[in-house]
mmCIF file of the N, C-alpha and C atoms, coordinates in Angstrom:
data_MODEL
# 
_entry.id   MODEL 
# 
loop_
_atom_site.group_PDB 
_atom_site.id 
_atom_site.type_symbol 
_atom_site.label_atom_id 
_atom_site.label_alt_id 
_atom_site.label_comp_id 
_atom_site.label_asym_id 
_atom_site.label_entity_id 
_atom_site.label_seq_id 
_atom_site.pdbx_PDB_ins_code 
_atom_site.Cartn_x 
_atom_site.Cartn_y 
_atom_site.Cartn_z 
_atom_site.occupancy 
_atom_site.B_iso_or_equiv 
_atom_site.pdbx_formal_charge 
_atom_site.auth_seq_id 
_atom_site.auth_comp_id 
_atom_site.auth_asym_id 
_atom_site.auth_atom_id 
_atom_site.pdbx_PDB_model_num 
ATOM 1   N N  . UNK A 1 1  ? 8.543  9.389  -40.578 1.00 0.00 ? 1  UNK A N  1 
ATOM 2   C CA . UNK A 1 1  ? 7.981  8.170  -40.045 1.00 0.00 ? 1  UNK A CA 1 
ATOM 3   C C  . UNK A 1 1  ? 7.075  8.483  -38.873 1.00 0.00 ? 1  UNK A C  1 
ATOM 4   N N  . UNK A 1 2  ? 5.804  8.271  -38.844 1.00 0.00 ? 2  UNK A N  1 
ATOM 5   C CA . UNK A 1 2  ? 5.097  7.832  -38.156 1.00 0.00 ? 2  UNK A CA 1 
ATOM 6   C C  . UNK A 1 2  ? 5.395  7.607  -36.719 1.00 0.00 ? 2  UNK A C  1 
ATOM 7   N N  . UNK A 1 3  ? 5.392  8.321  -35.331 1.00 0.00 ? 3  UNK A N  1 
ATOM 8   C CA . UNK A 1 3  ? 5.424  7.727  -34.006 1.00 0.00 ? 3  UNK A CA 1 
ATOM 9   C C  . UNK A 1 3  ? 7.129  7.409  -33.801 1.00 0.00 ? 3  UNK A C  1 
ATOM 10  N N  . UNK A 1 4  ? 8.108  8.298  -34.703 1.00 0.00 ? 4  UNK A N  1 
ATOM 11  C CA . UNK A 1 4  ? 9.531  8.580  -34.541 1.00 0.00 ? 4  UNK A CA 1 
ATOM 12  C C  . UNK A 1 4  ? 9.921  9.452  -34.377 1.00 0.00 ? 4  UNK A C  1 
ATOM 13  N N  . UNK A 1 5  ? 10.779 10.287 -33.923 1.00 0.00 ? 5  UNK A N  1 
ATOM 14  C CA . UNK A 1 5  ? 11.575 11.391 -33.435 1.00 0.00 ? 5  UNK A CA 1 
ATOM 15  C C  . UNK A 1 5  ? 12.785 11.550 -33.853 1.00 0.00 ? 5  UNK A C  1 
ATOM 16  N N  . UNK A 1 6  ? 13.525 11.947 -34.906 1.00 0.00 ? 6  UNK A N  1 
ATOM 17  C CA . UNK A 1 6  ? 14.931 12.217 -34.165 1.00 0.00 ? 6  UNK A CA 1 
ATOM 18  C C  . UNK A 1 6  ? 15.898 13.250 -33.828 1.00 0.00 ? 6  UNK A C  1 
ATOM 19  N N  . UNK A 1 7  ? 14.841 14.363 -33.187 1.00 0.00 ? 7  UNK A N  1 
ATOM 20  C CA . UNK A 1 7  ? 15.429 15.144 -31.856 1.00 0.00 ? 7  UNK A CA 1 
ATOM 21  C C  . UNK A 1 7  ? 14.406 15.355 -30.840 1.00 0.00 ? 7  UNK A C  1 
ATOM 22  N N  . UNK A 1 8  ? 14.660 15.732 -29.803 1.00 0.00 ? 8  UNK A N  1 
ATOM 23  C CA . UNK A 1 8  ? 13.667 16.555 -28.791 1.00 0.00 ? 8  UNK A CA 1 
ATOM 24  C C  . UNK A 1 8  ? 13.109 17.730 -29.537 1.00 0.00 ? 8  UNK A C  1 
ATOM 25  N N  . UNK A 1 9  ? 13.604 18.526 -30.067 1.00 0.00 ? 9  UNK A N  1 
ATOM 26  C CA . UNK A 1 9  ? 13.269 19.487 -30.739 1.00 0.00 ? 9  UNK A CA 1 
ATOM 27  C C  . UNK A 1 9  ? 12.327 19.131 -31.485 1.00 0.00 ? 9  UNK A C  1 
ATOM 28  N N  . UNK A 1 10 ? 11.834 17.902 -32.122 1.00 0.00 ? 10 UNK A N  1 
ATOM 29  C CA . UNK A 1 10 ? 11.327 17.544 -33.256 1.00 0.00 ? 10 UNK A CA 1 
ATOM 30  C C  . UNK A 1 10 ? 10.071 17.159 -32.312 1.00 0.00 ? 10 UNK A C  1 
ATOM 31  N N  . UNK A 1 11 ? 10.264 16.474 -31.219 1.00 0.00 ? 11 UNK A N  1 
ATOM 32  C CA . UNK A 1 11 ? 8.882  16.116 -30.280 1.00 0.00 ? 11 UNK A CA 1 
ATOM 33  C C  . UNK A 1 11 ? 8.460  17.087 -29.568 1.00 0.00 ? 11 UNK A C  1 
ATOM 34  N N  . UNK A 1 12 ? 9.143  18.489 -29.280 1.00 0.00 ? 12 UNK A N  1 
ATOM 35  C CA . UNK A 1 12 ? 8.691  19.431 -28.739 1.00 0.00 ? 12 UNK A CA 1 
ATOM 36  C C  . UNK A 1 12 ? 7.459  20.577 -30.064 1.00 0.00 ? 12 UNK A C  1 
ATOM 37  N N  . UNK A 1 13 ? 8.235  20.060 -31.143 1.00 0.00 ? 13 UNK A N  1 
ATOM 38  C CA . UNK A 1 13 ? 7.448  21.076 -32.057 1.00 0.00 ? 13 UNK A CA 1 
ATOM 39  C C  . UNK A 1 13 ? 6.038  20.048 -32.934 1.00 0.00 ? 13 UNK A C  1 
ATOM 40  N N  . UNK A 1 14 ? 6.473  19.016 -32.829 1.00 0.00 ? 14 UNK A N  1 
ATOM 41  C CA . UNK A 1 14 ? 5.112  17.512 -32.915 1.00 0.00 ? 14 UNK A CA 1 
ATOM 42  C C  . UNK A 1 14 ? 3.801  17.815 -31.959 1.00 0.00 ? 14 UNK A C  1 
ATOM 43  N N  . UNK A 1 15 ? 4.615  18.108 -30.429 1.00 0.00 ? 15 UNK A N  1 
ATOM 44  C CA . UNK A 1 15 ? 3.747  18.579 -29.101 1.00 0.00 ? 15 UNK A CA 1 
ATOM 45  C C  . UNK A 1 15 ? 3.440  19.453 -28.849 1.00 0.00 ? 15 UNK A C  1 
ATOM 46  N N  . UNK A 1 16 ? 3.978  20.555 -29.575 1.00 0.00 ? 16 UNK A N  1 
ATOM 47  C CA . UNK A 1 16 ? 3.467  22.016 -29.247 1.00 0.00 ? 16 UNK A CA 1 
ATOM 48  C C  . UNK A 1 16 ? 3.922  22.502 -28.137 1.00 0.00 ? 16 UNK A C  1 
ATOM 49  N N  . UNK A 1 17 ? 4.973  22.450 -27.917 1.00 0.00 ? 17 UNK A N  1 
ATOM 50  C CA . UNK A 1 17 ? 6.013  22.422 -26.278 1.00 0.00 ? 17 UNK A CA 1 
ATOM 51  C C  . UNK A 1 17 ? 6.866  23.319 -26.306 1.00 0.00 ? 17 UNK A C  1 
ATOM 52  N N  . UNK A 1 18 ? 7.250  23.710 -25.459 1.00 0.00 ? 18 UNK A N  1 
ATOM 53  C CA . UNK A 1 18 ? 8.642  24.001 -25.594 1.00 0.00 ? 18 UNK A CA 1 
ATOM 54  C C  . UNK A 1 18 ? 9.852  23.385 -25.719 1.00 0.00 ? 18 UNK A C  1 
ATOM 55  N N  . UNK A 1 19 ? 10.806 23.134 -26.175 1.00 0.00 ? 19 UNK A N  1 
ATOM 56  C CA . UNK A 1 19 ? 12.474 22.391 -26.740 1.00 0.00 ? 19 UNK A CA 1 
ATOM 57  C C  . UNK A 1 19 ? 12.705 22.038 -25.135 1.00 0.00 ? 19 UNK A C  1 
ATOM 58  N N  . UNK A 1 20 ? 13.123 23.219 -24.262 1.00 0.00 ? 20 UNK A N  1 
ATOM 59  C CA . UNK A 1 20 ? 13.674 23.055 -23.290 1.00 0.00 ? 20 UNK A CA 1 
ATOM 60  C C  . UNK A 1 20 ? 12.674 22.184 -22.308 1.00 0.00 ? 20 UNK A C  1 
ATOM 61  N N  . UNK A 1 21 ? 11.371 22.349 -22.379 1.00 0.00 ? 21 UNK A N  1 
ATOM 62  C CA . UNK A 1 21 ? 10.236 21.967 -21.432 1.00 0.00 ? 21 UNK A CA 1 
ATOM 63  C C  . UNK A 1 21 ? 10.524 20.144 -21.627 1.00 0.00 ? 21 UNK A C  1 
ATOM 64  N N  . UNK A 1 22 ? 10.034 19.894 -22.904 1.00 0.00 ? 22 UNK A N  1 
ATOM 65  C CA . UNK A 1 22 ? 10.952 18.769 -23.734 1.00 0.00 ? 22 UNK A CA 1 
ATOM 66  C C  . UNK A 1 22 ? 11.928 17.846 -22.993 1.00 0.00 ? 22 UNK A C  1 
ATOM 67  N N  . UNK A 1 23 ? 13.382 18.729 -22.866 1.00 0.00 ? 23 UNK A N  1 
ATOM 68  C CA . UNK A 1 23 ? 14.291 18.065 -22.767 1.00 0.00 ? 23 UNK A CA 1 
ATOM 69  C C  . UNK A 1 23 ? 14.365 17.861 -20.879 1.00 0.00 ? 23 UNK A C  1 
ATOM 70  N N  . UNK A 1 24 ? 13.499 18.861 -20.334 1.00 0.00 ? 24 UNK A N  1 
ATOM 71  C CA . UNK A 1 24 ? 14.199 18.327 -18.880 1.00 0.00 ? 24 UNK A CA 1 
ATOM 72  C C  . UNK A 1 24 ? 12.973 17.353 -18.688 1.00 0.00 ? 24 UNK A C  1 
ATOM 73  N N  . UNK A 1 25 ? 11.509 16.968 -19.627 1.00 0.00 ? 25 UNK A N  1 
ATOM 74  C CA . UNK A 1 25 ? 11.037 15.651 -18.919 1.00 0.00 ? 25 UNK A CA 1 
ATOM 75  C C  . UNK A 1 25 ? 11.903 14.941 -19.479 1.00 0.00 ? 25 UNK A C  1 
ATOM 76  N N  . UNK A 1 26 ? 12.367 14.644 -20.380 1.00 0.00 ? 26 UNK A N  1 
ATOM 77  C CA . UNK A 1 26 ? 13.162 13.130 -20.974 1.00 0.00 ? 26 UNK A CA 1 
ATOM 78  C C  . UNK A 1 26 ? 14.084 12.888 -19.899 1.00 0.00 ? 26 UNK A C  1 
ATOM 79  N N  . UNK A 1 27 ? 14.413 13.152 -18.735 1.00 0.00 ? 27 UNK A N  1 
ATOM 80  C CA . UNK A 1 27 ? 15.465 12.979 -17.885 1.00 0.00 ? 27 UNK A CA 1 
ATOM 81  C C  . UNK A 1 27 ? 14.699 12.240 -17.373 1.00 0.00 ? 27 UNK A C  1 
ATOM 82  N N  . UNK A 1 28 ? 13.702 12.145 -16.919 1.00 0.00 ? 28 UNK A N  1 
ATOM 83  C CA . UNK A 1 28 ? 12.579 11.100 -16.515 1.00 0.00 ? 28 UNK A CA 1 
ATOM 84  C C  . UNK A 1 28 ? 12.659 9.866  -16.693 1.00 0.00 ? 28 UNK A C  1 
ATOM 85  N N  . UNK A 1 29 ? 13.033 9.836  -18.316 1.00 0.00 ? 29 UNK A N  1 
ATOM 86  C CA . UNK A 1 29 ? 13.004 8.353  -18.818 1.00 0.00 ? 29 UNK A CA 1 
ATOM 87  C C  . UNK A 1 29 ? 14.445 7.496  -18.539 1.00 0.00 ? 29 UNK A C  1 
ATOM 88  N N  . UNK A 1 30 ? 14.971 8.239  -17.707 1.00 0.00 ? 30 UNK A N  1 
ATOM 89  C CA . UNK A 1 30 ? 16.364 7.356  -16.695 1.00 0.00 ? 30 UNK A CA 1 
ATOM 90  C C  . UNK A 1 30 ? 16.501 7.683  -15.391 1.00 0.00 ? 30 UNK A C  1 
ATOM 91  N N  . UNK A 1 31 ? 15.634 7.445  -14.784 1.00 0.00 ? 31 UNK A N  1 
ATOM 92  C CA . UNK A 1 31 ? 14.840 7.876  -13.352 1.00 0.00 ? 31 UNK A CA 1 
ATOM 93  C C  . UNK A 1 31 ? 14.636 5.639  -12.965 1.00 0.00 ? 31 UNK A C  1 
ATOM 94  N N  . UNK A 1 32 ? 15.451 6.095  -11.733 1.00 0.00 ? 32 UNK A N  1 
ATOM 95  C CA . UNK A 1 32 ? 15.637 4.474  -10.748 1.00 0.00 ? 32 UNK A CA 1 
ATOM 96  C C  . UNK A 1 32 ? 14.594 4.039  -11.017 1.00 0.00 ? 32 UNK A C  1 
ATOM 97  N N  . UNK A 1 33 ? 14.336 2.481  -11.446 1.00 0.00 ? 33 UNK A N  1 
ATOM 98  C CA . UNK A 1 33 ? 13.582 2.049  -10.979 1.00 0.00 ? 33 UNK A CA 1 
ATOM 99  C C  . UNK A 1 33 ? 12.474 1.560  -9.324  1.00 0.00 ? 33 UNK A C  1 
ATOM 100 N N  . UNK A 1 34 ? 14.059 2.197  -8.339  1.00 0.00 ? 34 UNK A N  1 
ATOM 101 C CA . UNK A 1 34 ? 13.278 1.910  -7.182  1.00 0.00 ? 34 UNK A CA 1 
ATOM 102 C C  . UNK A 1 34 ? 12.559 3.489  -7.161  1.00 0.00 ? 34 UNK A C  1 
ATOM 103 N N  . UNK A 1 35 ? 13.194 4.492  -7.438  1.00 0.00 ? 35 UNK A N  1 
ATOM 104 C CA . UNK A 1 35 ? 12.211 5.667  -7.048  1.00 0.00 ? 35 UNK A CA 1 
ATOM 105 C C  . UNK A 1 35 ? 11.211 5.744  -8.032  1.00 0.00 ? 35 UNK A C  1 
ATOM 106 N N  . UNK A 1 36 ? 10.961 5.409  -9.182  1.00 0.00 ? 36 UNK A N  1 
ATOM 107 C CA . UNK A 1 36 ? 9.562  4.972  -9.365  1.00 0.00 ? 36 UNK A CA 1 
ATOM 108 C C  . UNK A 1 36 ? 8.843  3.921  -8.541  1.00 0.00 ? 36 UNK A C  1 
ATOM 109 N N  . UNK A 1 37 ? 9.100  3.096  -8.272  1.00 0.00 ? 37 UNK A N  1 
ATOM 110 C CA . UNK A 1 37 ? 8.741  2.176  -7.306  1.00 0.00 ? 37 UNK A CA 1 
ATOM 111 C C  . UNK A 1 37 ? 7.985  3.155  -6.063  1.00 0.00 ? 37 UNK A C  1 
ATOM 112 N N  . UNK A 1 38 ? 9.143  3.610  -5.441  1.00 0.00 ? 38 UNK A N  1 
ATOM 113 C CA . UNK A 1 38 ? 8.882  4.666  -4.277  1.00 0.00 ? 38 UNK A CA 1 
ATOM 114 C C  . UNK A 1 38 ? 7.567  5.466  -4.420  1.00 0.00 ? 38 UNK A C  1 
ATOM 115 N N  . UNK A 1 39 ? 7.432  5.958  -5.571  1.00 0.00 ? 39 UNK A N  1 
ATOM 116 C CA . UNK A 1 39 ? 6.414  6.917  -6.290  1.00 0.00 ? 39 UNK A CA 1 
ATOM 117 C C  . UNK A 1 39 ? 5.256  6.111  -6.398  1.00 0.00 ? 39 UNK A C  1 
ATOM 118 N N  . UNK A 1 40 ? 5.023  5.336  -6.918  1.00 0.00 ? 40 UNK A N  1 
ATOM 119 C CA . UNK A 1 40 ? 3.962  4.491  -7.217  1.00 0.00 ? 40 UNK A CA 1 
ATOM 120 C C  . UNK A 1 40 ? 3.699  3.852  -5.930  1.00 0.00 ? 40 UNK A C  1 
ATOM 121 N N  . UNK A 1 41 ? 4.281  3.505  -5.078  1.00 0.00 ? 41 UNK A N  1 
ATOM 122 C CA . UNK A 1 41 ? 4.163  3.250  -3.599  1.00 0.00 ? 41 UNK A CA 1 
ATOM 123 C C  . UNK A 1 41 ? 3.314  4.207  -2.829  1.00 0.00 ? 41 UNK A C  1 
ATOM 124 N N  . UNK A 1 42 ? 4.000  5.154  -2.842  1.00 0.00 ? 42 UNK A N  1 
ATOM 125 C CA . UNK A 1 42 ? 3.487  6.504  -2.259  1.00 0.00 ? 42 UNK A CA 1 
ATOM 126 C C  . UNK A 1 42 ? 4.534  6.270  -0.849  1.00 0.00 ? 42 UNK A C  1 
ATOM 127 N N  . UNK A 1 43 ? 5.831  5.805  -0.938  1.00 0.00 ? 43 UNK A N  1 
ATOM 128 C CA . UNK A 1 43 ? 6.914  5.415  -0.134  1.00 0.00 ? 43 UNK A CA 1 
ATOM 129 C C  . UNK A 1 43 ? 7.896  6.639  -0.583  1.00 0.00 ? 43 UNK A C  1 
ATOM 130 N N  . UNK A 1 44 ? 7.845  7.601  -1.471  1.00 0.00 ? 44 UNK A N  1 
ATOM 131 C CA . UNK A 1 44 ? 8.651  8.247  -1.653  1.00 0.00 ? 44 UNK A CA 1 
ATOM 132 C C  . UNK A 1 44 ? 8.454  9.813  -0.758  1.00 0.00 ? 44 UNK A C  1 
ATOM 133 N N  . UNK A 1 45 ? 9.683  10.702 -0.443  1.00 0.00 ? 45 UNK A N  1 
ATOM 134 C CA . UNK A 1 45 ? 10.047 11.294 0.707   1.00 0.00 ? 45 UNK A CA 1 
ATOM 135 C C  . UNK A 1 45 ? 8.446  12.295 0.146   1.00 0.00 ? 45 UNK A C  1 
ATOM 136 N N  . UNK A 1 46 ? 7.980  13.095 0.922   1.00 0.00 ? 46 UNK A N  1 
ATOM 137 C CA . UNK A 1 46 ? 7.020  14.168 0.318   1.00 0.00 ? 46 UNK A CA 1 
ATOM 138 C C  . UNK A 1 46 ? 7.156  15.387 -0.576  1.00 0.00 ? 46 UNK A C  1 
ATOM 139 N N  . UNK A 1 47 ? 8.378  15.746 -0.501  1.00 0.00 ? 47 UNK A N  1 
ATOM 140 C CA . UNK A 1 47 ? 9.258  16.650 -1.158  1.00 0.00 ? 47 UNK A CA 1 
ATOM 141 C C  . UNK A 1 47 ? 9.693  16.543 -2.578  1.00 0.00 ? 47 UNK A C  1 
ATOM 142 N N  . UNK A 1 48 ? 9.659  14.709 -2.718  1.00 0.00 ? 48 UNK A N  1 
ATOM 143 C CA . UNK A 1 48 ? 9.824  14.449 -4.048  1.00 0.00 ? 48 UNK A CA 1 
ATOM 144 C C  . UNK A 1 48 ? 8.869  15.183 -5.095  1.00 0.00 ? 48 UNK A C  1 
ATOM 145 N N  . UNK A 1 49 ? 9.213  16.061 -5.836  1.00 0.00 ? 49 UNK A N  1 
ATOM 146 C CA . UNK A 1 49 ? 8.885  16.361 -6.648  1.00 0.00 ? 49 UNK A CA 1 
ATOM 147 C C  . UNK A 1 49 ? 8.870  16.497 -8.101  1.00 0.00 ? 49 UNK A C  1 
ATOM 148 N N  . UNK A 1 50 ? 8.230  16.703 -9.374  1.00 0.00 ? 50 UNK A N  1 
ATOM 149 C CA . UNK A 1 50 ? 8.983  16.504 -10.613 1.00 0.00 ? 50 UNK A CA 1 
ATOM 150 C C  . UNK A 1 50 ? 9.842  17.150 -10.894 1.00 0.00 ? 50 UNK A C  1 
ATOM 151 N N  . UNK A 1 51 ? 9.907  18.496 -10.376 1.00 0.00 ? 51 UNK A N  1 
ATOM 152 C CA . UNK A 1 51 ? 10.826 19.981 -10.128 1.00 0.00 ? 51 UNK A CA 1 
ATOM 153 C C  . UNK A 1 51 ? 11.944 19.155 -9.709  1.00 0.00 ? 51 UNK A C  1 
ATOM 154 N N  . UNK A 1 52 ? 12.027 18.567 -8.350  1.00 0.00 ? 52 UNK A N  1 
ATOM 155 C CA . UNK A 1 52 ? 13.531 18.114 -7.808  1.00 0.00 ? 52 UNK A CA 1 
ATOM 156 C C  . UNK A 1 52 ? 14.150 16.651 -8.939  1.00 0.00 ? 52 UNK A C  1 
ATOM 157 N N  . UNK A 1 53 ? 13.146 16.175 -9.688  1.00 0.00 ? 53 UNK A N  1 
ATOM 158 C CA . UNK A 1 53 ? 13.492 14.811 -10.322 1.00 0.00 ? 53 UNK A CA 1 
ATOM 159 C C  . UNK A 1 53 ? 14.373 15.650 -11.448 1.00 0.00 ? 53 UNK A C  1 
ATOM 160 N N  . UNK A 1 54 ? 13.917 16.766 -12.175 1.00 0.00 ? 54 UNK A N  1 
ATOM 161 C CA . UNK A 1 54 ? 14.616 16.918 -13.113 1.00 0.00 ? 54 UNK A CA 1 
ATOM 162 C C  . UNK A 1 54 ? 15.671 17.916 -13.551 1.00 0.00 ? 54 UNK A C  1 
ATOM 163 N N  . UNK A 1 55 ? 16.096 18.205 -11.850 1.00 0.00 ? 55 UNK A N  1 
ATOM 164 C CA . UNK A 1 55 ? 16.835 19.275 -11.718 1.00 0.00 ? 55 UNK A CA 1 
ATOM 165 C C  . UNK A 1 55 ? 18.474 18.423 -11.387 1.00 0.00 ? 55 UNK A C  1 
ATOM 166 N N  . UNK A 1 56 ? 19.055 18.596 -11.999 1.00 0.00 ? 56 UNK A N  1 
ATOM 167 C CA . UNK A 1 56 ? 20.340 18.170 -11.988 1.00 0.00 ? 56 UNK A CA 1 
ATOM 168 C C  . UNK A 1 56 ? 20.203 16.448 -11.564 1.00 0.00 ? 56 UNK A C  1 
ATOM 169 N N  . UNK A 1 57 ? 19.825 16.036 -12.459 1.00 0.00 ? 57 UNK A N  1 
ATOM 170 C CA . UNK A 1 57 ? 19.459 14.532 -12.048 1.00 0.00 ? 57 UNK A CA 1 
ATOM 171 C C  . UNK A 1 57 ? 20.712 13.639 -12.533 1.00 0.00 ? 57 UNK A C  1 
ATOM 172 N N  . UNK A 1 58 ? 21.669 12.814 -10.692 1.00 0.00 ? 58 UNK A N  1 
ATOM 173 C CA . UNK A 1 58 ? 22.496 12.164 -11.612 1.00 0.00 ? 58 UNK A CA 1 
ATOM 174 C C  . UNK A 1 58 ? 22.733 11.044 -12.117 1.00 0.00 ? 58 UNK A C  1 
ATOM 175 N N  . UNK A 1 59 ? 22.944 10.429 -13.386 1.00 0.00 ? 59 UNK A N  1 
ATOM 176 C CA . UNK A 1 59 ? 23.217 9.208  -14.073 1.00 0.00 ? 59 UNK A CA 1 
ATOM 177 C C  . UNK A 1 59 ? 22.978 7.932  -13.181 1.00 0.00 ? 59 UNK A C  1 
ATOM 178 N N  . UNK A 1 60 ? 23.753 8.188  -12.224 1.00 0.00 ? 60 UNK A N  1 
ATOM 179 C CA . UNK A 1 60 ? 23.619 6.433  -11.432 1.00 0.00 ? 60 UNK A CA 1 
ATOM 180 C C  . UNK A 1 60 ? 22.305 6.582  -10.924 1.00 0.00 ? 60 UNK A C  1 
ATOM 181 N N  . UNK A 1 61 ? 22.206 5.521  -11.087 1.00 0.00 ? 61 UNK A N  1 
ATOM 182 C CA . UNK A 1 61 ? 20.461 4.772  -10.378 1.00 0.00 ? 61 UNK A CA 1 
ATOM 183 C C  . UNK A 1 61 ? 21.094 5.077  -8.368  1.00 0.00 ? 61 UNK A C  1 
ATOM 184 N N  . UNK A 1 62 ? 22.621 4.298  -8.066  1.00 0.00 ? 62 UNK A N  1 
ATOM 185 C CA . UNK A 1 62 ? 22.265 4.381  -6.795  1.00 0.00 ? 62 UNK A CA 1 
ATOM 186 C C  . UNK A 1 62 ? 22.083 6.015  -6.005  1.00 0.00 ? 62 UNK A C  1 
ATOM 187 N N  . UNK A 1 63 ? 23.449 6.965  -6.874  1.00 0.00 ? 63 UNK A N  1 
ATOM 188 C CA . UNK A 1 63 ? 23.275 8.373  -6.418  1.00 0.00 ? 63 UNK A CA 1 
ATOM 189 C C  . UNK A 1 63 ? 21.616 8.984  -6.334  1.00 0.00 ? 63 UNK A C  1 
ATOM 190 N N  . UNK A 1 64 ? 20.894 8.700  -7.351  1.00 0.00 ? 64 UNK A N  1 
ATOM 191 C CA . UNK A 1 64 ? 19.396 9.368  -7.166  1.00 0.00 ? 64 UNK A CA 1 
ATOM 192 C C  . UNK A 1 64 ? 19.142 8.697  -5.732  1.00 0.00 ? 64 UNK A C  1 
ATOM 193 N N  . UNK A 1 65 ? 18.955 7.374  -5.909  1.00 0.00 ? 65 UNK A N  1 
ATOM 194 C CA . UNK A 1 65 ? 18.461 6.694  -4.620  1.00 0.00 ? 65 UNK A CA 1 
ATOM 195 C C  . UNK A 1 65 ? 18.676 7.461  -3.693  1.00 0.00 ? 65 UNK A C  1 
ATOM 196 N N  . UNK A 1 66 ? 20.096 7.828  -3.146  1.00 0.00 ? 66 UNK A N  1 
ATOM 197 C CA . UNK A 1 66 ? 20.779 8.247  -2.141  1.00 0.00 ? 66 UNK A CA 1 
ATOM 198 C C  . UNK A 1 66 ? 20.109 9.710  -2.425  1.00 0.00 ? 66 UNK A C  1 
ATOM 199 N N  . UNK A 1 67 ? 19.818 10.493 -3.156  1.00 0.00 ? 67 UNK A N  1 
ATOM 200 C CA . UNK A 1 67 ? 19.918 11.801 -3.310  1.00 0.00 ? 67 UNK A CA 1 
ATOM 201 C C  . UNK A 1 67 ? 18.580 11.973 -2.763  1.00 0.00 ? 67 UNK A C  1 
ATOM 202 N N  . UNK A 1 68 ? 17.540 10.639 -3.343  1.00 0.00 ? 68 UNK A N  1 
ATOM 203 C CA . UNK A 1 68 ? 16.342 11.475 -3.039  1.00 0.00 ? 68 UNK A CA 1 
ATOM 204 C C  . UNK A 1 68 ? 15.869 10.231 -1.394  1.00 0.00 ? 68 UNK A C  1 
ATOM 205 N N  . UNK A 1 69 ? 16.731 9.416  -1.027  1.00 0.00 ? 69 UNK A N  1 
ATOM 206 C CA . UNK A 1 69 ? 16.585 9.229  0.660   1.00 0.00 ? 69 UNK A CA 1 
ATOM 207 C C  . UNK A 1 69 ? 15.261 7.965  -0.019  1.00 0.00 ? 69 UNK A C  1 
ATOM 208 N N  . UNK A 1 70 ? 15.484 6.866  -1.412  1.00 0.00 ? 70 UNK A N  1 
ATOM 209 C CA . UNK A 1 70 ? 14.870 5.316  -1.292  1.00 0.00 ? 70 UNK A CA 1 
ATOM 210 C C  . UNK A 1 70 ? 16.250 4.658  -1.317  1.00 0.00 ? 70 UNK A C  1 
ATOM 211 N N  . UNK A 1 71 ? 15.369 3.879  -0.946  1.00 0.00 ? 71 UNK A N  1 
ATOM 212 C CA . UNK A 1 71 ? 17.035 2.485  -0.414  1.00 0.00 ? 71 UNK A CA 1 
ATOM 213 C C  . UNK A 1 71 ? 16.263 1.001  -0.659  1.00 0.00 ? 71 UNK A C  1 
# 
């Protein structure tokens, strides 16, 4: 099907990517809405980086908050 996936693996080799390169942006796509906010603000700390977003990123919306210092 057309504009479907069903693995990372399958969108990494669609994209010409790497599997792993792949799987740590999709962590992205459960990233706070306030620290996107923050980001798109340009309110977020300077340090924020995509490196620190997708490095052990955890589940709760408030822990990121707290982790990456938006409130």
């Amino acid at each position: 099907m057309k504009g479907k996936a069903h693995s990372l693996d399958e969108i990494a080799e669609r994209e010409n990517l790497a599997e792993r390169y792949v799987r740590r942006l999709a962590a992205l796509a459960f990233l706070s809405p306030k620290v996107i906010r923050a980001i798109i603000d340009e309110t977020a700390p300077s340090d924020l980086t995509v490196t620190n977003l997708t490095q052990a990123l955890p589940h709760s919306w408030a822990m990121q908050e707290q982790m990456f210092g938006v409130y």
